[in-house]
N, C-alpha and C positions, 0 to 999 in steps of 0.2 A: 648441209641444211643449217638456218640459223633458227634461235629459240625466243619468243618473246614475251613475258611473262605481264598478263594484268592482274591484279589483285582490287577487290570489290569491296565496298562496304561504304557506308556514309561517314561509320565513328574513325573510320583510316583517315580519314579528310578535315574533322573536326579534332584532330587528336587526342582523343578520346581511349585510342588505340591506339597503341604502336604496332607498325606492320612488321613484325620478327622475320614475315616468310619469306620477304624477297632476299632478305641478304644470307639467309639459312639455304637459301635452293641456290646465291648467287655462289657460296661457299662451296657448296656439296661438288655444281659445276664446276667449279675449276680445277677443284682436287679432282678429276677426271677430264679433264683436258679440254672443257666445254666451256661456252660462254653464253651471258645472257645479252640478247645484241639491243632489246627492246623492252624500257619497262614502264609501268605505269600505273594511278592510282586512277579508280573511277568511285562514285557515290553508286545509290542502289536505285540506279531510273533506269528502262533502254533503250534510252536516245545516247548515255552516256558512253553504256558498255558495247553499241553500235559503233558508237567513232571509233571505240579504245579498238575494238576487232578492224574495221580500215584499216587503221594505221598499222596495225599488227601486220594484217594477209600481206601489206605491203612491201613489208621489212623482213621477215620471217614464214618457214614453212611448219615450224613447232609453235604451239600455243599451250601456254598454259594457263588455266583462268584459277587464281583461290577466292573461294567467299559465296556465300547466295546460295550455297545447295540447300537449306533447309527448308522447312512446309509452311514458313508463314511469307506473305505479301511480296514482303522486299527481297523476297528468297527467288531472284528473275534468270539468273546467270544462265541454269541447263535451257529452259524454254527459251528463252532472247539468243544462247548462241548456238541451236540446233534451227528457230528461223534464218538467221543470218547464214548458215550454210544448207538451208532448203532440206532441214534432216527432222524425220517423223520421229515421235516418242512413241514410245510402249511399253505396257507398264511387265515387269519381270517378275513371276511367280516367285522367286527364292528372294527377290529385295521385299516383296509383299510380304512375307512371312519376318524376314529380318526388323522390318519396320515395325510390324505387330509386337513381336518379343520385347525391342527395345521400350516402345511403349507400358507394357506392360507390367516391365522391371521398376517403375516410379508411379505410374496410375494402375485407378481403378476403373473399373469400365469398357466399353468399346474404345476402341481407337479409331479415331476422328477419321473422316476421309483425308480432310489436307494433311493429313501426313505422312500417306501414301503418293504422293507429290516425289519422296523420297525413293519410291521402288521406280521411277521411270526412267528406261533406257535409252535412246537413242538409238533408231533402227540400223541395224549393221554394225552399231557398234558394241561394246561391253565394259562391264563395271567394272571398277577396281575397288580389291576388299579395301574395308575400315571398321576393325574391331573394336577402335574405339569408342564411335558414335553409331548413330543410325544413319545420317546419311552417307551412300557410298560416292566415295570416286566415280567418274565416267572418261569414255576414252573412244573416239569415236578417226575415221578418216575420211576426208571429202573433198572432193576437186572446185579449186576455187578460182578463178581466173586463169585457168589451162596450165595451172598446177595443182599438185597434189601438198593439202595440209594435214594435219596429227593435230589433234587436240586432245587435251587433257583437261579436265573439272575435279579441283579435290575443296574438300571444306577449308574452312579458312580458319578453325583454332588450332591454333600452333600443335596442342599435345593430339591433334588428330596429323596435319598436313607433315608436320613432319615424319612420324613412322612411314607414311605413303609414300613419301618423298626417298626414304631411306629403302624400304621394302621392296618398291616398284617403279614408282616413276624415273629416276634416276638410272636404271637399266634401260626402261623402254625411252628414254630420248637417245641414251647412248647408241641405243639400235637405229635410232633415228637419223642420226649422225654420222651416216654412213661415210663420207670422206673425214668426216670428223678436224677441224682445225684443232690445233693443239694451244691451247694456254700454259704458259708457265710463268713463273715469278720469286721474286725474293724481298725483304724488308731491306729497304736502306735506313738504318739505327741510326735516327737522330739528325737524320740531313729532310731539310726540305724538298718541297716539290719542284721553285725554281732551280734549286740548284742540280737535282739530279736531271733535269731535264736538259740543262746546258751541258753536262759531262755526258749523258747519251745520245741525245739526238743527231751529234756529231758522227759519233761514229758506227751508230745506226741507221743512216742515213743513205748503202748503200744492200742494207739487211730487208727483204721482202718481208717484215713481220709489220702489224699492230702494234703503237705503245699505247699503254694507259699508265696512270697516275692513280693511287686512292693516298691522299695525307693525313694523318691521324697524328695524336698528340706522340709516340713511341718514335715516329719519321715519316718515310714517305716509301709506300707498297709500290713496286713497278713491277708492272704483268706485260708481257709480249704475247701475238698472238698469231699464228701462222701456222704452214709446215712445219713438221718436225726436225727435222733437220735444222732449220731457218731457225727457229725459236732456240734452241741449244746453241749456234752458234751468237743468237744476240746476248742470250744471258752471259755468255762468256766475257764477249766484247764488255756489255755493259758493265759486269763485275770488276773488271780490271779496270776502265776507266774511271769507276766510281772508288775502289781503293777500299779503305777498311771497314767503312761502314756498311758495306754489302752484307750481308746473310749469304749462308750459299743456297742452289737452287731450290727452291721449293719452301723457304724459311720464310714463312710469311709473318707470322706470330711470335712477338718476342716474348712471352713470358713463356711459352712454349721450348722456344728454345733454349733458354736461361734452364731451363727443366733440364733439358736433354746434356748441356753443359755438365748439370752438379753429379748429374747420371752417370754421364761419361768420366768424372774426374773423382766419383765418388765422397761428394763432398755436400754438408749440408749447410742450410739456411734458415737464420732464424731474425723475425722482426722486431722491430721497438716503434708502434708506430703513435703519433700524439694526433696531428690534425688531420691525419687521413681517416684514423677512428676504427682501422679495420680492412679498409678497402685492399691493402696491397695484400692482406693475407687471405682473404676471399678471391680476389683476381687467381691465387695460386690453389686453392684447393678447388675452385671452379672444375680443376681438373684431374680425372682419375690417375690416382698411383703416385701421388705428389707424399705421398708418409714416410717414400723411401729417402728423400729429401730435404722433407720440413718437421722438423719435431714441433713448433708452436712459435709462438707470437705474446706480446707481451702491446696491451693499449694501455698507456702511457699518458692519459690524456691528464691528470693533476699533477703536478710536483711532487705531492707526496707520494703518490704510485712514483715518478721518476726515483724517486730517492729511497722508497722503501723495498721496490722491486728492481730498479736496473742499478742502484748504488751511484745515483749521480750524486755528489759530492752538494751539500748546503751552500754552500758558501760561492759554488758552481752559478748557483741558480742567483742568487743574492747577488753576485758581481756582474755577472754577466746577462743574466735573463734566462728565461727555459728557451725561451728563438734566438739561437745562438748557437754559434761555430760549436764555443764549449763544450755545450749541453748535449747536440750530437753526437759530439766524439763519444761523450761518457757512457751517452747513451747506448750508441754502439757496443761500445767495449762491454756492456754491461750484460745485454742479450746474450749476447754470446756466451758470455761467463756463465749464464742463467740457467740457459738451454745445451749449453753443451756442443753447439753447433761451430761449423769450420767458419762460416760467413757470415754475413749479419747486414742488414737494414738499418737505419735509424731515421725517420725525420719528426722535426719538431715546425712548427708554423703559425701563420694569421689568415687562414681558410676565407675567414669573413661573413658574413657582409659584415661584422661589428670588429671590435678590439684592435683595430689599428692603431697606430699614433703618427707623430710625424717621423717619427727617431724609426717607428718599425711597422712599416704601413701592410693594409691588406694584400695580403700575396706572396707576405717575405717569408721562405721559406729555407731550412738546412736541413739538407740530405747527406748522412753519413755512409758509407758504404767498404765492408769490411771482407777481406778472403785471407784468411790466416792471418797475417803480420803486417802482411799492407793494407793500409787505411787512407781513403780518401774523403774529405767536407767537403761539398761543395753551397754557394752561396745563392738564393734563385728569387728574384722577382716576378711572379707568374704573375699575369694579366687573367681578367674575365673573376664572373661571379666563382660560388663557394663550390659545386660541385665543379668546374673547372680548372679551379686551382688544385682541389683534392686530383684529379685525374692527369695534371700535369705533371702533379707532385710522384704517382705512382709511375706512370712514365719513365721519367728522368733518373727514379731511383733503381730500374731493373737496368736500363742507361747504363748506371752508373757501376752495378755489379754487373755486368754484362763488359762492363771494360774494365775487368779487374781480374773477372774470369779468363780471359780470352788474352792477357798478358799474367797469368797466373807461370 
């Protein structure tokens, strides 16, 4: 069976919104061997979420809708996709009462009718809890074109869709997936997308899998997608022809990985960061159990924080600039000193959109990166506005301890 996932709302289209859910259920899928084969953004009309369903029943026998379950106007999703599969509502004594209580926890008064909108089931089918909110999930099965589909309805704010997603739905597609195709995949660290595709496609060319491509600033993710068998034999092929910068199987994530590294080698890291301002030491606590790792971080962002906390040298800065080879290194050196840690960070930069010059223009960036005794600078012109350079910046520098660890 394949899986197609629409997501509702007018503010997803205006972006107003950022749609979180699709790439959180795209995640959740893979790390269990699934994929999302169909995706798509519809506004709150249904003539919209009409076609989005077409083109779904088309593609896929799993649907899953997020958005529209709630009790006002443009809340169309359960009504519009229980016509569209010729399926009766009715409303459910225990959502009645759920919908009452919630109501009743922030007002006063009766509780409206239209928000009993939210107790309505789908005949034959059943809700899925959501402790969160008051509207629940719904989960319904219906023969549509002389097949059989699986539909799924969860609300569409994140801190509801995803416990659902984690709790339940993510089991009941896996059941859904009865032959189940297997995904798997690895990070290629720092190579692009043309380039791994010309070292794979060769010699995957005569492997029965799916490739896909996702490129991000860290490299470029390549997912295979097939029988099991097939898909372990392609990672293998692919890993060997792609060489060092492969991950092994399943390393999709590098800052993830750089974790599992310091874990493994028991060794910690600490940052010195100036124009990133923070990012690369939130990118690492983003994630649980990173203290056995990271004692802190040190923002760096004045000369005089350079000089009075990481010991870069006056005269450092005076000769050379704080965006300089120099001032890296010191900086480096200095973290580490500071914090006591094995490794260390450093970068200094022109982020932008202001302070460029011609001598040292927006984007120029030194990234120092340190593992006990070996010390690497490197020197980096990153292109695009200010949060892009900040995220190329963060990048390049797990990059860059990432190849220091792994020749440690």
């Amino acid at each position: 069976m394949s899986i197609a996932l629409i997501c509702t709302g007018t503010e997803l289209l205006k972006g107003s919104t950022v749609n979180t859910n699709g790439a959180m259920l795209g995640r959740k899928l893979v790390s269990m061997g699934m994929t999302i084969n169909f995706e798509t953004v519809v506004g709150d009309r249904e003539e919209d979420l009409y076609m989005a369903l077409s083109a779904s029943v088309r593609v896929a026998d799993q649907i899953v809708i997020c958005g529209g379950l709630g009790p006002t106007d443009d809340d169309i999703s359960l009504p519009c996709t229980c016509r569209f599969f010729g399926m009766e509502l009715e409303e459910d004594p225990v959502l009645h009462e759920k919908v009452k209580a919630f109501w009743a926890r922030i007002h006063t008064g009766h509780c409206p009718r239209k928000q009993y909108r939210q107790a309505m089931v789908p005949v034959g089918g059943r809700y899925i809890p959501n402790p969160a909110g008051s509207a629940s999930g719904m989960f319904f099965e219906a023969d549509y074109a002389g097949r059989r589909r699986r539909v799924y309805l969860l609300p569409g704010p994140p801190s509801e869709f995803v416990p659902m997603v984690n709790d339940h739905v993510a089991g009941m597609l896996a059941d859904g997936e009865k032959w189940r195709v297997t995904t798997g995949g690895f990070l290629c660290a720092g190579t692009g997308e043309s380039t791994i595709s010309a070292l794979v496609e060769p010699v995957l060319s005569k492997v029965p899998v799916e490739i896909a491509y996702t490129a991000g600033f860290d490299g470029t993710r390549l997912y295979l997608s097939g029988k099991k068998t097939a898909v372990a034999r392609g990672l293998k092929l692919a890993a060997t022809a792609i060489g060092d910068s492969a991950l092994p199987p399943g390393e999709t994530d590098l800052v993830d990985y750089v974790v599992k590294l310091l874990l493994k080698k028991k060794l910690t890291v600490g940052f010195a960061e100036s124009c990133t301002g923070g990012m690369i030491s939130s990118s690492l606590t983003d994630r649980p159990g990173v203290s056995a790792v990271f004692p802190g971080a040190v923002v760096s962002y004045s000369n005089d924080v350079k000089m009075k906390l990481l010991g870069v040298s006056p005269d450092t800065l005076s000769q050379h600039g704080a965006v300089s080879e120099e001032t890296a290194m010191e900086m480096v050196s200095g973290v580490c000193r500071v914090l006591g840690s094995d490794c260390g960070i450093a970068v200094t930069g022109i982020a932008g959109p202001d302070g460029g010059t011609d001598e040292k223009p927006v984007g120029l960036v030194y990234i120092a990166a340190k593992v006990r005794r070996k010390v690497m600078v490197e020197k980096y012109n990153f292109r695009g506005g200010r949060d892009t350079v900040r995220r190329r910046t963060m990048a390049r520098a797990f990059l860059m301890l990432l190849h220091l660890l792994r020749n440690k």
